[in-house]
C-alpha positions in Angstrom: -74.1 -105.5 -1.4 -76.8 -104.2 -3.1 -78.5 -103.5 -6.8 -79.5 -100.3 -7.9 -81.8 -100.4 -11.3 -81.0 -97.1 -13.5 -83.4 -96.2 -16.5 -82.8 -92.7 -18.1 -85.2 -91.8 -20.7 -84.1 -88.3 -22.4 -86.6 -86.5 -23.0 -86.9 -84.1 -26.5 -84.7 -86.0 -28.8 -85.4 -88.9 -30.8 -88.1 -91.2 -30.4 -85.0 -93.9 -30.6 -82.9 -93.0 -27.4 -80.1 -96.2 -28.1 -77.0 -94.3 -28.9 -78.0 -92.5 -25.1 -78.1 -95.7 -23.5 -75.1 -96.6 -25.2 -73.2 -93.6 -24.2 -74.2 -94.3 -20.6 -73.2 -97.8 -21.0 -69.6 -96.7 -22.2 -69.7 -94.4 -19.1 -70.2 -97.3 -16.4 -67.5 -99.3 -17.9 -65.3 -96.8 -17.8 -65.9 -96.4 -14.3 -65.5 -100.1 -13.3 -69.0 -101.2 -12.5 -70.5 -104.4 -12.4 -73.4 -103.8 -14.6 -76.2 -105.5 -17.1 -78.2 -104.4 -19.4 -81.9 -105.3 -20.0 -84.9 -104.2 -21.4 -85.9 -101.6 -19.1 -83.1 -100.3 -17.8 -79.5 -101.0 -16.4 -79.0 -102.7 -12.8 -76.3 -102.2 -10.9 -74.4 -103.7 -7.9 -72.3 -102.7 -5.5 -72.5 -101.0 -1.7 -75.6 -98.4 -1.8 -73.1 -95.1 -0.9 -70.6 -96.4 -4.2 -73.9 -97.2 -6.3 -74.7 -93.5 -5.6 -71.8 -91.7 -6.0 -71.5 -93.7 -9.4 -75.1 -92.3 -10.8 -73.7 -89.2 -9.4 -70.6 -89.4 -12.2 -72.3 -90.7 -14.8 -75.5 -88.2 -14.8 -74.8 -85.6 -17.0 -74.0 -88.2 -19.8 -77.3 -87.6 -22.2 -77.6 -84.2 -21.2 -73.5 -83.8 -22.9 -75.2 -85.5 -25.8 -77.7 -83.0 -26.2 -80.5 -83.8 -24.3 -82.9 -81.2 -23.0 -84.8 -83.4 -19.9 -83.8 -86.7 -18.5 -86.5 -88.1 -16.5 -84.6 -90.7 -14.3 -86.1 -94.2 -12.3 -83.7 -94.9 -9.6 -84.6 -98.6 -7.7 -82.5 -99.8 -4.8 -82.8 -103.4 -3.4 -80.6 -103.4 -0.4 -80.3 -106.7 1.2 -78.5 -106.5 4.6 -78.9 -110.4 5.5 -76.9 -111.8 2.4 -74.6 -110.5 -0.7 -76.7 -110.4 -3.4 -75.4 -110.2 -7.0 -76.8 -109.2 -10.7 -78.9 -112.4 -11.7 -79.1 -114.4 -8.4 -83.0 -113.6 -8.5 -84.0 -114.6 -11.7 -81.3 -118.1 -11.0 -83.7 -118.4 -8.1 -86.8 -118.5 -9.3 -85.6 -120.6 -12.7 -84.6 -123.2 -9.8 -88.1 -122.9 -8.2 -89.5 -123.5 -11.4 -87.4 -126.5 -11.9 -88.1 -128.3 -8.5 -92.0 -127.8 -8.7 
């Protein structure tokens, strides 16, 4: 299992790019994914060749909206010793803080 963090900024429209993000957000439900939201960007799990395929699908999304450039951040953490999920990191370290 892995996590792949999306951010897609369009470029050449509006200096507030929500109803993008949202559009995009609407797209990776439709397809299924296991998803969140944060301030940055949008991370993603699954297996690295489905994660793929997925941005894949859901590309074109703010450039159907309108946009002229997308610049695109694409960050994969692909742990091979353990399944990893959306928030086990940040559980992890709010238990570190906790024990010390």
């Amino acid at each position: 299992m892995a996590l792949l963090q999306l951010t897609m900024i369009p470029m050449g429209v509006n200096i507030s790019v929500g109803e993008y993000i949202t559009e995009i957000q609407k797209s990776l439900d439709r397809e299924g994914a296991t998803f969140r939201l944060n301030d940055m960007g949008t991370v993603i799990e699954g297996e690295v060749q489905e994660l793929l395929q997925l941005v894949g699908k859901i590309y074109e999304t703010p450039f159907d909206q309108g946009a002229i450039r997308v610049i695109t951040h694409i960050v994969i953490d692909d742990r091979r010793d353990k399944n990893v999920h959306i928030g086990d990191k940040i559980s992890s370290v709010t238990l570190r803080k906790v024990e010390q």
